[in-house]
Backbone as XML, in Angstrom:
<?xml version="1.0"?>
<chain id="A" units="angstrom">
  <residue number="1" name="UNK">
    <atom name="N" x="-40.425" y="-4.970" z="-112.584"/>
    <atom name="CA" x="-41.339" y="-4.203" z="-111.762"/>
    <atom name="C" x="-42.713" y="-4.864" z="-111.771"/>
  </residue>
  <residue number="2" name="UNK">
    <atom name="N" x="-43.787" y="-4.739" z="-110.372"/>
    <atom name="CA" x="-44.683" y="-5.366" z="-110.663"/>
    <atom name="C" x="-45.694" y="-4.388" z="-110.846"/>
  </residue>
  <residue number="3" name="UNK">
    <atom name="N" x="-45.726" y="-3.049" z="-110.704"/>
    <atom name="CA" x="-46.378" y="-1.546" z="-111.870"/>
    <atom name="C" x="-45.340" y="-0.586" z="-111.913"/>
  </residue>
  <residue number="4" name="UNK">
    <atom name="N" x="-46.180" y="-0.299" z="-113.301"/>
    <atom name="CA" x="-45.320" y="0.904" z="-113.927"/>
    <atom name="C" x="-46.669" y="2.375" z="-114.008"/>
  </residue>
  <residue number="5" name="UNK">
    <atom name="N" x="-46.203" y="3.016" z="-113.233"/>
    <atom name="CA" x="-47.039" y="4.230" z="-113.402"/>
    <atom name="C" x="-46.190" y="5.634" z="-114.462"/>
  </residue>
  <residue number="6" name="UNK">
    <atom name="N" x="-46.988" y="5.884" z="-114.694"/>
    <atom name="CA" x="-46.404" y="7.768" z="-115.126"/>
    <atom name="C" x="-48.092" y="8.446" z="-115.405"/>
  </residue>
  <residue number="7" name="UNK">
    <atom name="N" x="-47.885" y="9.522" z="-114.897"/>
    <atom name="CA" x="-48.579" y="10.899" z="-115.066"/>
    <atom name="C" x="-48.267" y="12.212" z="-115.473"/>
  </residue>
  <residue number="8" name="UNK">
    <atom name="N" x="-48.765" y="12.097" z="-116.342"/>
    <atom name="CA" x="-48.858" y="13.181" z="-117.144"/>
    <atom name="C" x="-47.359" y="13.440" z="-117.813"/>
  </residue>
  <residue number="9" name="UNK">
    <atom name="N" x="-46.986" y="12.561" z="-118.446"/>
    <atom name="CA" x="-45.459" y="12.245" z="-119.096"/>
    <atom name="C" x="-45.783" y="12.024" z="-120.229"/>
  </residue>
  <residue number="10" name="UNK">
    <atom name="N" x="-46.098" y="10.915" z="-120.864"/>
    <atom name="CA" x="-46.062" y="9.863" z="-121.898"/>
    <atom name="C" x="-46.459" y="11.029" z="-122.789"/>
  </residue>
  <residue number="11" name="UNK">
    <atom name="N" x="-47.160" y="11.824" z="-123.255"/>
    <atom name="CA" x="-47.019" y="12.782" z="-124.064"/>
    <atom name="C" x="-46.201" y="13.341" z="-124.461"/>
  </residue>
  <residue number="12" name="UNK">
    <atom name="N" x="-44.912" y="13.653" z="-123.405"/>
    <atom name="CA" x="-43.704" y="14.264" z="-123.765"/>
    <atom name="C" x="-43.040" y="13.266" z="-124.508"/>
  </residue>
  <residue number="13" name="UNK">
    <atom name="N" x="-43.234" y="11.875" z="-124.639"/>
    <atom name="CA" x="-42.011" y="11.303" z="-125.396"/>
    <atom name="C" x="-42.047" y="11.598" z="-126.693"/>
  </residue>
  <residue number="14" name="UNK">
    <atom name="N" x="-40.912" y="11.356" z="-127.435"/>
    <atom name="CA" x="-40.190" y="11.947" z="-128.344"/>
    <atom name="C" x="-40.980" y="10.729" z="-129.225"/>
  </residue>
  <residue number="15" name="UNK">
    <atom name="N" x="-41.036" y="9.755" z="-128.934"/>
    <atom name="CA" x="-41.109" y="8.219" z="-129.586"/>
    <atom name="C" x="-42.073" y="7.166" z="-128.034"/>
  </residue>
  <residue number="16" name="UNK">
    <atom name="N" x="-43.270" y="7.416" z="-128.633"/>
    <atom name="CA" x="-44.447" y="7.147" z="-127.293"/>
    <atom name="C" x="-44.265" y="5.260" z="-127.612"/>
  </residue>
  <residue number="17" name="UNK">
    <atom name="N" x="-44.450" y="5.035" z="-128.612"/>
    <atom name="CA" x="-44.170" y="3.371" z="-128.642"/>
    <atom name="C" x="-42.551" y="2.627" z="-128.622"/>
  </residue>
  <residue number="18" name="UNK">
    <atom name="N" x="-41.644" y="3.394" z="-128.429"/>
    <atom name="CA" x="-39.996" y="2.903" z="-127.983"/>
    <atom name="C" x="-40.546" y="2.643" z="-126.535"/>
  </residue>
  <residue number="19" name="UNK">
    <atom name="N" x="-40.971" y="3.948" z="-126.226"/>
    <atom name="CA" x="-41.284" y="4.337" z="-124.766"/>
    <atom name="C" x="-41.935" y="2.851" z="-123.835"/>
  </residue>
  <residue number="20" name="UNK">
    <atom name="N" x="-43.049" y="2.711" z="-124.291"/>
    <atom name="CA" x="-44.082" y="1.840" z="-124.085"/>
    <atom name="C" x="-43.378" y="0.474" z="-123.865"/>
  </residue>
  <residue number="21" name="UNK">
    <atom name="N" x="-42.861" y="-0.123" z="-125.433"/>
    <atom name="CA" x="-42.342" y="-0.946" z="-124.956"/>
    <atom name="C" x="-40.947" y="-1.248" z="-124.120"/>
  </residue>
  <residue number="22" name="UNK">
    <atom name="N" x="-40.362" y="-0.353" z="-123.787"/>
    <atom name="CA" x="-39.259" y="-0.485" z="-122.683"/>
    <atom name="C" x="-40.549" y="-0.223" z="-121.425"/>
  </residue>
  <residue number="23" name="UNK">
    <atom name="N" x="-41.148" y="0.027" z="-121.240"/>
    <atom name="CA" x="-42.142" y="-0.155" z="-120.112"/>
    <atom name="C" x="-42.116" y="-1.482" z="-119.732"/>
  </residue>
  <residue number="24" name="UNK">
    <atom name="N" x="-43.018" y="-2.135" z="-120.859"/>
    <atom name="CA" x="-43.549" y="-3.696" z="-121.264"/>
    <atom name="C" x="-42.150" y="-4.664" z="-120.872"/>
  </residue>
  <residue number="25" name="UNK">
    <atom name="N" x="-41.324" y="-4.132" z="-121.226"/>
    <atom name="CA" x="-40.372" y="-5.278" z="-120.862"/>
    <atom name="C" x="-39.557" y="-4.940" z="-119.688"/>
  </residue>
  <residue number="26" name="UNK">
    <atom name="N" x="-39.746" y="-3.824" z="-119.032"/>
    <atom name="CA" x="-39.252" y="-4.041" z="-117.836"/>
    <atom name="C" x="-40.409" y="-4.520" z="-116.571"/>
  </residue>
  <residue number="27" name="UNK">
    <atom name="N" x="-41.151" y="-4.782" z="-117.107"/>
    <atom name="CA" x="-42.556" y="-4.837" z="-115.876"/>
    <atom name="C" x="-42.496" y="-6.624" z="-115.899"/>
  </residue>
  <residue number="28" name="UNK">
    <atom name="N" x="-42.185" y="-7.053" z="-114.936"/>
    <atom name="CA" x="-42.853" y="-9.142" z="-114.405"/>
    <atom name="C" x="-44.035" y="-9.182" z="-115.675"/>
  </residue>
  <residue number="29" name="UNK">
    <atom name="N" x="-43.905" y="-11.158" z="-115.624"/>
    <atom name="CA" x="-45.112" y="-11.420" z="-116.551"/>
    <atom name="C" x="-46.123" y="-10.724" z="-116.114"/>
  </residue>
  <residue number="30" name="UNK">
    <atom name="N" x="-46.697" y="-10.539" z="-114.879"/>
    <atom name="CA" x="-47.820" y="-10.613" z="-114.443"/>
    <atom name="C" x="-48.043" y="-8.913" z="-114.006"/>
  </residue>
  <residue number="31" name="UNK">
    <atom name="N" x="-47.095" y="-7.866" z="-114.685"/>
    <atom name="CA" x="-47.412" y="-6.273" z="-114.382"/>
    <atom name="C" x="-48.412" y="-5.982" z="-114.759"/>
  </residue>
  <residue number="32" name="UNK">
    <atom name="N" x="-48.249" y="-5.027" z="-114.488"/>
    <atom name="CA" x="-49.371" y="-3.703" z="-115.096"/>
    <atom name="C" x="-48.671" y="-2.712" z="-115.241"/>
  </residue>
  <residue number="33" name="UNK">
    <atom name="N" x="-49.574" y="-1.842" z="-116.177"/>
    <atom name="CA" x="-48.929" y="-0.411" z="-116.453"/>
    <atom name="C" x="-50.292" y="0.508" z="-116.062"/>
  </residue>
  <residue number="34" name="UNK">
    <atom name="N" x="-50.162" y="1.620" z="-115.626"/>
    <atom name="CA" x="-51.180" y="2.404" z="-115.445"/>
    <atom name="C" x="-50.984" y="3.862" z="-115.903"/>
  </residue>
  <residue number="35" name="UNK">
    <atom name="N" x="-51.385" y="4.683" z="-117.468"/>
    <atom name="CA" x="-51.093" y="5.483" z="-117.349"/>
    <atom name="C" x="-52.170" y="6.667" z="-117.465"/>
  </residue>
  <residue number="36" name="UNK">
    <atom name="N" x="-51.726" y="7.727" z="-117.180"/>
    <atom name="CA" x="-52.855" y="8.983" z="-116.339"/>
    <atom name="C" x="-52.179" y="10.123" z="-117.606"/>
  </residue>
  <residue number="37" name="UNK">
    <atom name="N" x="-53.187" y="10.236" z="-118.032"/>
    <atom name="CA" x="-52.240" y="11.407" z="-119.048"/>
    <atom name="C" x="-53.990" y="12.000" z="-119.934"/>
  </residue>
  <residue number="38" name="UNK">
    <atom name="N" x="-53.292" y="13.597" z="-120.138"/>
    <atom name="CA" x="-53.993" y="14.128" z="-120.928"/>
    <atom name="C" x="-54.997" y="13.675" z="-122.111"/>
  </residue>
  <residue number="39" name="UNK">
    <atom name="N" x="-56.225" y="13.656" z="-122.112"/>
    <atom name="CA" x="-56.315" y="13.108" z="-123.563"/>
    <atom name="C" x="-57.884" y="13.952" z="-124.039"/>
  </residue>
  <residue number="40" name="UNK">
    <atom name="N" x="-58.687" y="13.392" z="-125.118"/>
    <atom name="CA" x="-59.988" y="13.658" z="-125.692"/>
    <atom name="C" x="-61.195" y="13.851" z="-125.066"/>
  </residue>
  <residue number="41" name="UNK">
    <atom name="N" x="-61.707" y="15.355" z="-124.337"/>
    <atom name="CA" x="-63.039" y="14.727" z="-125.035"/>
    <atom name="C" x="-64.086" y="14.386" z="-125.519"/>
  </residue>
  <residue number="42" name="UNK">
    <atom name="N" x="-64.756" y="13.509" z="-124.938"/>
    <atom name="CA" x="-65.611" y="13.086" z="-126.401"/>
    <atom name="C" x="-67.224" y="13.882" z="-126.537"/>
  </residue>
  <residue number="43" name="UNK">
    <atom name="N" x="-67.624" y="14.864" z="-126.117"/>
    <atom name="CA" x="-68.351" y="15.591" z="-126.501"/>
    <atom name="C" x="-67.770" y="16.743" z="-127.568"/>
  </residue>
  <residue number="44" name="UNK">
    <atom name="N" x="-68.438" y="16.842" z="-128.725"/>
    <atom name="CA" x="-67.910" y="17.548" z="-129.767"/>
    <atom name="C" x="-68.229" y="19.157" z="-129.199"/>
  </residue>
  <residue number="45" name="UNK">
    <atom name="N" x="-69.177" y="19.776" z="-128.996"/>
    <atom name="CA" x="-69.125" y="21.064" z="-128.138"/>
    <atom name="C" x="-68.363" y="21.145" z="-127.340"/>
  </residue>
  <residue number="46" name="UNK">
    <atom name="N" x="-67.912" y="20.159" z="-126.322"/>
    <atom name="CA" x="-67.410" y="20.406" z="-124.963"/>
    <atom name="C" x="-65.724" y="20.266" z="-125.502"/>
  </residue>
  <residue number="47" name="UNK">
    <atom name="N" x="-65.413" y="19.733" z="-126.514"/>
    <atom name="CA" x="-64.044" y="19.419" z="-127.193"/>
    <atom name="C" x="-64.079" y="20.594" z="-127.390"/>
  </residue>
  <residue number="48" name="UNK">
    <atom name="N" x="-64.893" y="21.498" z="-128.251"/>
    <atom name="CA" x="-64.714" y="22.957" z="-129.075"/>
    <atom name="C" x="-63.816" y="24.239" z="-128.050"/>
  </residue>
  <residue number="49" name="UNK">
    <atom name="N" x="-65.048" y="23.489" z="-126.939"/>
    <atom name="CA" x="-65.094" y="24.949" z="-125.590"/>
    <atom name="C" x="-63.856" y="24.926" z="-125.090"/>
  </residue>
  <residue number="50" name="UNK">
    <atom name="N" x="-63.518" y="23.250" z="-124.914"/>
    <atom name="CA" x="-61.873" y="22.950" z="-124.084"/>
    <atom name="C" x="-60.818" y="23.305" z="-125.207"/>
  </residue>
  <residue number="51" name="UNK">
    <atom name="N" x="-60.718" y="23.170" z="-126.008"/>
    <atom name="CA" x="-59.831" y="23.541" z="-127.385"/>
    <atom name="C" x="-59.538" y="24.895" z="-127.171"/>
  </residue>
  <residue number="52" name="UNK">
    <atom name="N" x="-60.965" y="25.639" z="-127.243"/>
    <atom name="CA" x="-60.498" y="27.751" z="-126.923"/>
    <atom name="C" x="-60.017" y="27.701" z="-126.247"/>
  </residue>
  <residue number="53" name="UNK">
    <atom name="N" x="-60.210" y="27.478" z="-125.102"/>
    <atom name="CA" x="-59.679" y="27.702" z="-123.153"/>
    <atom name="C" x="-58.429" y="27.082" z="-123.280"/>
  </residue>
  <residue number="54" name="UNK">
    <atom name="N" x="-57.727" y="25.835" z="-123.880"/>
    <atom name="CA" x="-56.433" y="25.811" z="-124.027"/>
    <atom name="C" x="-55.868" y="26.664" z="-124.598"/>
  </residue>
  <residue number="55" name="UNK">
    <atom name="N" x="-56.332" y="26.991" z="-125.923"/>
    <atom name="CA" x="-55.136" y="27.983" z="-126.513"/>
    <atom name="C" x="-55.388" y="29.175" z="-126.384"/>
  </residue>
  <residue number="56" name="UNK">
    <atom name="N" x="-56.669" y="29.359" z="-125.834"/>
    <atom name="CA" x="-57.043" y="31.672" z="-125.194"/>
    <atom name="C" x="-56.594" y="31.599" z="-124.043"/>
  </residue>
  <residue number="57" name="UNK">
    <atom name="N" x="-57.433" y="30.913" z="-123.493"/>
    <atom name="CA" x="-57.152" y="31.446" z="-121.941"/>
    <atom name="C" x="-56.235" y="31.409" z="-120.992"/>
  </residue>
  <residue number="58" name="UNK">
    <atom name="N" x="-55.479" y="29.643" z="-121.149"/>
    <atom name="CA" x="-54.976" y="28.709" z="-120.362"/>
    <atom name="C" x="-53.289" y="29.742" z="-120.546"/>
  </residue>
  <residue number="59" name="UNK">
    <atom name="N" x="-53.174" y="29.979" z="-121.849"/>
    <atom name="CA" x="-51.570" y="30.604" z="-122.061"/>
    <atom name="C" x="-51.651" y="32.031" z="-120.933"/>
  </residue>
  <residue number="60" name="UNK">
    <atom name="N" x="-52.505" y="33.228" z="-121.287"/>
    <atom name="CA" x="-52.814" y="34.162" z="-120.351"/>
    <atom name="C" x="-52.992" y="33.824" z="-118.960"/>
  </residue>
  <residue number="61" name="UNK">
    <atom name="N" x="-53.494" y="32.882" z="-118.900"/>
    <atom name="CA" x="-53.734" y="32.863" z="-117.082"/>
    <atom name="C" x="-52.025" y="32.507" z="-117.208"/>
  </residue>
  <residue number="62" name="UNK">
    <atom name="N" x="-51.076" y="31.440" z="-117.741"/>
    <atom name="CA" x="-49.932" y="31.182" z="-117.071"/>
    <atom name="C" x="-49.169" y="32.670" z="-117.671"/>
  </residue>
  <residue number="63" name="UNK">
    <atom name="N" x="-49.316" y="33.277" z="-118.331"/>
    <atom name="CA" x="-48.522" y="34.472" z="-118.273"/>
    <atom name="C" x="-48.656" y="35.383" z="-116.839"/>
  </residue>
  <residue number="64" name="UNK">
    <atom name="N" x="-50.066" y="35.680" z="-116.230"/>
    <atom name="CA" x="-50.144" y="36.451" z="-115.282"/>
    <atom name="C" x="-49.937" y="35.886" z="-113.925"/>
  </residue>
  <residue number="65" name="UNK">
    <atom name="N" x="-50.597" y="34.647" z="-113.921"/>
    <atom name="CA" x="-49.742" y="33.683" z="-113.103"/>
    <atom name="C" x="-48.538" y="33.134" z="-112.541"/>
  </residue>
  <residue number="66" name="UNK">
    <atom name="N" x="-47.707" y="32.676" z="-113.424"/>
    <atom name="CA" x="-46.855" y="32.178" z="-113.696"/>
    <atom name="C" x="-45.379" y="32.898" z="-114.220"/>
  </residue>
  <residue number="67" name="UNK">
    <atom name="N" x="-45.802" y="34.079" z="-114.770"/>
    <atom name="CA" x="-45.074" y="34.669" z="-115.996"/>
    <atom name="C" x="-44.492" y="34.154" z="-117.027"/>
  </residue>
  <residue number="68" name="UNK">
    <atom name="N" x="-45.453" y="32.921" z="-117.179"/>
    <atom name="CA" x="-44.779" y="32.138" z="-118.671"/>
    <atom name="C" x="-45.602" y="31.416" z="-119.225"/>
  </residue>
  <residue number="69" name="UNK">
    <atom name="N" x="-46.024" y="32.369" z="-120.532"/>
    <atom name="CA" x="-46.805" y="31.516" z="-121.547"/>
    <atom name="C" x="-46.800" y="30.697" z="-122.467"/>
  </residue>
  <residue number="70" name="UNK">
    <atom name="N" x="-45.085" y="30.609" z="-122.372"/>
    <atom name="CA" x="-44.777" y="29.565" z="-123.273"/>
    <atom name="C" x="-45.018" y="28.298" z="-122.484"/>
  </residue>
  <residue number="71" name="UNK">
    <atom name="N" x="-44.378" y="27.808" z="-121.655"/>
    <atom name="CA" x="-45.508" y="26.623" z="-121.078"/>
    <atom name="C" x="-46.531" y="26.237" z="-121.641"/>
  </residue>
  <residue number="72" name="UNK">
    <atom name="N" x="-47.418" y="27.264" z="-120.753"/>
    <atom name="CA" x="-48.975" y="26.593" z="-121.030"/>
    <atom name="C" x="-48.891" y="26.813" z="-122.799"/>
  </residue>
  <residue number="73" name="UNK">
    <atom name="N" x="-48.638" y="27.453" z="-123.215"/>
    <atom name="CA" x="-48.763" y="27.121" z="-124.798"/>
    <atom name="C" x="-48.273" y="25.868" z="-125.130"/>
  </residue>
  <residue number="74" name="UNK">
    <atom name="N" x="-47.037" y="25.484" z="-124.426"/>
    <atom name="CA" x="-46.715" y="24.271" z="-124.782"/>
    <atom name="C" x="-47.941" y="23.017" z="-124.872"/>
  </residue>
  <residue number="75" name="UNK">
    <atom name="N" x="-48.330" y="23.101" z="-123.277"/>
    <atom name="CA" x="-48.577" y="22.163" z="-122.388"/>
    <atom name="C" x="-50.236" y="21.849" z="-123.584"/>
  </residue>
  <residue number="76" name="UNK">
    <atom name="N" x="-50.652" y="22.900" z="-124.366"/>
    <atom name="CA" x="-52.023" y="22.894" z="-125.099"/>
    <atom name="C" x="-51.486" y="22.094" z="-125.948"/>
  </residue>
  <residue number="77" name="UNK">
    <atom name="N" x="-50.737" y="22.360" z="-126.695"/>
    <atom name="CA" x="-50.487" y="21.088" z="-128.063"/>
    <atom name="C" x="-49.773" y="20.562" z="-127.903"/>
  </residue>
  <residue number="78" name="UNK">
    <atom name="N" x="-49.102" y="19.988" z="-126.863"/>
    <atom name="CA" x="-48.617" y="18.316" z="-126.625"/>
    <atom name="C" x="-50.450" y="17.644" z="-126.194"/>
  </residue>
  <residue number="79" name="UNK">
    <atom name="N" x="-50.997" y="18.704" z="-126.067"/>
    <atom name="CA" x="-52.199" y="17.862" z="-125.201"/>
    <atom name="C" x="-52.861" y="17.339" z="-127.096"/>
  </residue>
  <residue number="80" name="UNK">
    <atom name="N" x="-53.049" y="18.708" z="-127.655"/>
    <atom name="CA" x="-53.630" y="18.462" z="-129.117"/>
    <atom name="C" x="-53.194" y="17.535" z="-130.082"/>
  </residue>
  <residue number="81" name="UNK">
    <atom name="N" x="-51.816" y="17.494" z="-129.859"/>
    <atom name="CA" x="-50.967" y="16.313" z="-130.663"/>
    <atom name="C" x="-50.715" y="15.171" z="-130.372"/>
  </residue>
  <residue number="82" name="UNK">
    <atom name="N" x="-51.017" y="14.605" z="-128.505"/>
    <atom name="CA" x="-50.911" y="13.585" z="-127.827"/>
    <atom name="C" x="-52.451" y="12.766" z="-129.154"/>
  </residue>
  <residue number="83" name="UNK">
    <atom name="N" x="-52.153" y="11.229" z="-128.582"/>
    <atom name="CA" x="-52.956" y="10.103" z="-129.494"/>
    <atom name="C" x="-54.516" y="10.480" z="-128.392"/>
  </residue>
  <residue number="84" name="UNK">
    <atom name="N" x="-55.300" y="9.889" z="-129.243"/>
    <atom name="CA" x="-56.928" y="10.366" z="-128.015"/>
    <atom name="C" x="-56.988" y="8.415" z="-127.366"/>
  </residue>
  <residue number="85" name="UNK">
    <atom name="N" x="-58.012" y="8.167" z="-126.636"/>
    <atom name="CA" x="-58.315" y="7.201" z="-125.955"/>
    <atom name="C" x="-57.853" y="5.644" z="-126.744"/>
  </residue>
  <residue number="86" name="UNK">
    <atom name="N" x="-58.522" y="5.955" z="-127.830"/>
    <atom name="CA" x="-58.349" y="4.532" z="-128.536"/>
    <atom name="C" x="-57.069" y="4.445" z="-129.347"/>
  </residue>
  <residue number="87" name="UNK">
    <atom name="N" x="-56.722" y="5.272" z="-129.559"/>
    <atom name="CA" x="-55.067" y="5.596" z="-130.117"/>
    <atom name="C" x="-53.909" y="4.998" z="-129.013"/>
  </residue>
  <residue number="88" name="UNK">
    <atom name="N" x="-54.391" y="5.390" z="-128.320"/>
    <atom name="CA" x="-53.022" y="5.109" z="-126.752"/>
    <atom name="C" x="-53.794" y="3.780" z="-127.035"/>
  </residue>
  <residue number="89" name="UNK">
    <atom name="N" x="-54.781" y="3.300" z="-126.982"/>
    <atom name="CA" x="-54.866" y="1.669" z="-126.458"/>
    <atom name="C" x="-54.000" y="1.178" z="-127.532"/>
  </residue>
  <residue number="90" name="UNK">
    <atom name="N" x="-54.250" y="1.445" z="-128.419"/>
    <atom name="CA" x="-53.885" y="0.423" z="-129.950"/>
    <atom name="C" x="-51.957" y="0.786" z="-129.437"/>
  </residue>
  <residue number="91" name="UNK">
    <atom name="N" x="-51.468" y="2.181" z="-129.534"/>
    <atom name="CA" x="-50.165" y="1.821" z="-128.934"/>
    <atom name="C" x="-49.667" y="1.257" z="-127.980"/>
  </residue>
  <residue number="92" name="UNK">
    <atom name="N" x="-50.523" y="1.064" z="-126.904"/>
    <atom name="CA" x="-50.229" y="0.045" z="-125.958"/>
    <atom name="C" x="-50.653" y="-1.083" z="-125.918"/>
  </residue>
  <residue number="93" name="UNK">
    <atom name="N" x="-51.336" y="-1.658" z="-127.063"/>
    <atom name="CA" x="-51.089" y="-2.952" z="-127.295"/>
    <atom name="C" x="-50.015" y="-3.244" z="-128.473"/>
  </residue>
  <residue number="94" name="UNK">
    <atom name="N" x="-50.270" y="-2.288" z="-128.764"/>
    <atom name="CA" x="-48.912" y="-2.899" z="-130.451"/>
    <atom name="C" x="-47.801" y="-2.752" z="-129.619"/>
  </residue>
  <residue number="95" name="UNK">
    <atom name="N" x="-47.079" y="-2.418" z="-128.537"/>
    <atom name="CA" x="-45.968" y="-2.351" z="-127.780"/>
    <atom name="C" x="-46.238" y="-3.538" z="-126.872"/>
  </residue>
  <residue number="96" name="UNK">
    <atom name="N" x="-46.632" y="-4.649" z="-127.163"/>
    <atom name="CA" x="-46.501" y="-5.853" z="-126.947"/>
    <atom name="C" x="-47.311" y="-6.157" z="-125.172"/>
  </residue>
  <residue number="97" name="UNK">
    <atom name="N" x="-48.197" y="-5.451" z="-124.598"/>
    <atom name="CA" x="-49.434" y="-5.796" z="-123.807"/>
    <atom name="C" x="-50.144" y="-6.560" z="-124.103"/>
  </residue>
  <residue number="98" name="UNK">
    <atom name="N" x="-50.603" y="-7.182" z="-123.440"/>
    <atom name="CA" x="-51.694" y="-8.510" z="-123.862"/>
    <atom name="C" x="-53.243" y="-7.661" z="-123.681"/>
  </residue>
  <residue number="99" name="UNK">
    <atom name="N" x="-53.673" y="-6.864" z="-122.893"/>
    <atom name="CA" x="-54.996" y="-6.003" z="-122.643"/>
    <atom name="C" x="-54.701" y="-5.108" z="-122.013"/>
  </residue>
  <residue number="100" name="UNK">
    <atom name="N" x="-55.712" y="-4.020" z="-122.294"/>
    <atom name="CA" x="-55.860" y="-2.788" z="-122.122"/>
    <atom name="C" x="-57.348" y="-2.159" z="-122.295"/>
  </residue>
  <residue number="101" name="UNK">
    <atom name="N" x="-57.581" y="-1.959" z="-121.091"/>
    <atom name="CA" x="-58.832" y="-0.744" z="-121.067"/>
    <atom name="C" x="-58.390" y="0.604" z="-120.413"/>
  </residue>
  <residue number="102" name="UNK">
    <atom name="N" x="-59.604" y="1.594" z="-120.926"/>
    <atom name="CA" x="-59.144" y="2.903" z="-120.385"/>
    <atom name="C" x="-60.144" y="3.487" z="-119.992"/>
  </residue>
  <residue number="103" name="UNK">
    <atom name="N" x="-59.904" y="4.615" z="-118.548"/>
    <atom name="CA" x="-61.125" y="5.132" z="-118.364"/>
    <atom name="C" x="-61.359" y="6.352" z="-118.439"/>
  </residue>
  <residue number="104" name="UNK">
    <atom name="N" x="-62.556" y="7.033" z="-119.189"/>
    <atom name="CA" x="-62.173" y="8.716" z="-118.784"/>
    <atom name="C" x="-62.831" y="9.128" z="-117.615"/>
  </residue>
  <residue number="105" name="UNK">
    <atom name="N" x="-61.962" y="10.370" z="-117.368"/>
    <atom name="CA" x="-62.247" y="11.282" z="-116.345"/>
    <atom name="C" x="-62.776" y="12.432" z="-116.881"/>
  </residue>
  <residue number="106" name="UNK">
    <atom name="N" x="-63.521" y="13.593" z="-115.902"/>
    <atom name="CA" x="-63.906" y="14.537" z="-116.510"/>
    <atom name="C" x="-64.258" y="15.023" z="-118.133"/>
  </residue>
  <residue number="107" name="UNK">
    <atom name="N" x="-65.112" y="14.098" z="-118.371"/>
    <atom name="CA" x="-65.553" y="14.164" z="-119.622"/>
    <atom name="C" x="-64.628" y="13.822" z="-120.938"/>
  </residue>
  <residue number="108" name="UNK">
    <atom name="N" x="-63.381" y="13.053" z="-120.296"/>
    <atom name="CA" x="-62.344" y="12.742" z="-120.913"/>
    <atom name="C" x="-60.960" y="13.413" z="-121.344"/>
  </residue>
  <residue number="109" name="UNK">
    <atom name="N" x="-61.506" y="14.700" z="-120.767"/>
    <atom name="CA" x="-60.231" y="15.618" z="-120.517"/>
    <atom name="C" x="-58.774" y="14.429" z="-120.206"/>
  </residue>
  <residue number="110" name="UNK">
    <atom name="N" x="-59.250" y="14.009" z="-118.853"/>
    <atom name="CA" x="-58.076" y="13.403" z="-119.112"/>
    <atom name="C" x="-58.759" y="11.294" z="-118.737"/>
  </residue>
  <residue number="111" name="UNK">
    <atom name="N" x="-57.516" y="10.623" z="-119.320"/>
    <atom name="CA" x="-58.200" y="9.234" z="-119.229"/>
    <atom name="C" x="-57.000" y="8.261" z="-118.362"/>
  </residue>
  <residue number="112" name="UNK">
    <atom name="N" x="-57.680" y="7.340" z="-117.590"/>
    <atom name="CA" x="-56.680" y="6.452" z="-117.262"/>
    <atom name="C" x="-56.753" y="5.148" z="-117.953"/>
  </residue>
  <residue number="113" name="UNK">
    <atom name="N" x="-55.614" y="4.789" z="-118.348"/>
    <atom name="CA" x="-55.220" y="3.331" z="-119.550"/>
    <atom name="C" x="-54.881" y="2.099" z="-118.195"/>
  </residue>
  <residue number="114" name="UNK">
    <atom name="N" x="-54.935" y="1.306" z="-118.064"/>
    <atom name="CA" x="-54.702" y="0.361" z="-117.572"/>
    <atom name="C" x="-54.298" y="-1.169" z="-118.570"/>
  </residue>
  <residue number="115" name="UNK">
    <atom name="N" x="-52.970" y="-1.755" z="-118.225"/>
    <atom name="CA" x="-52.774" y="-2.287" z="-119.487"/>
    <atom name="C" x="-52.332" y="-3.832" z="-118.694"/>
  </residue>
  <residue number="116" name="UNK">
    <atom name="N" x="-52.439" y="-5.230" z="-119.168"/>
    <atom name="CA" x="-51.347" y="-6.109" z="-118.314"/>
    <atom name="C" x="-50.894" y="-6.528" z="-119.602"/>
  </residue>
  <residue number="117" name="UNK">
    <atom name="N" x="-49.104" y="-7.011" z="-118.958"/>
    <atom name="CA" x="-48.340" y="-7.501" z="-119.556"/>
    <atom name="C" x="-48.970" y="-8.988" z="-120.302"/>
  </residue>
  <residue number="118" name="UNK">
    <atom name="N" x="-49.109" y="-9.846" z="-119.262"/>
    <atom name="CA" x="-49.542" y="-11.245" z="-119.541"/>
    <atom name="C" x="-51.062" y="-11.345" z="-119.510"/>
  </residue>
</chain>
């Protein structure tokens, strides 16, 4: 492949660096990987505020919403247990990428990784 995208996945894997590198080796010398996924961030207040609102609010709104709070309960600590910015880089280079930068969005809520093979 000459990119490999996923959004809002790579959190769910069971095993995020198996994952990665079956990415890495199915992508041409010359791929990229681009991934879009949940992550840190980096204001320590604004981490605090987003932390409550995942686990108060976010479950209740999908209960009345949705009628299912197990979800969004889920969906909060895969986010809490997912790796933060510099964590995903270091696994996506130890899964055999040659570089990787990442960018955040919305205050890092969520970040995009951009990685090349060669």
């Amino acid at each position: 492949f000459d990119i490999i995208t996923i959004g809002f996945g790579l959190r769910n894997f069971t095993n995020k660096s198996n994952g990665l590198k079956e990415m890495q080796r199915c992508l041409k010398d010359d791929g990229k990987l681009l991934v879009l996924e949940f992550s840190k961030p980096k204001n320590k207040t604004f981490s605090k505020i987003y932390d409550w609102y995942s686990f108060n609010i976010l479950p209740k709104l999908g209960s009345i919403l949705a009628k299912d709070s197990d979800s969004y309960q889920y969906l909060a600590e895969s986010i809490r247990m997912h790796p933060d910015q510099e964590e995903l880089k270091g696994l996506i280079l130890n899964s055999g990428f040659l570089s990787c930068k990442f960018y955040n969005l919305l205050n890092g809520i969520v970040a995009i990784h951009v990685a090349d093979k060669k």
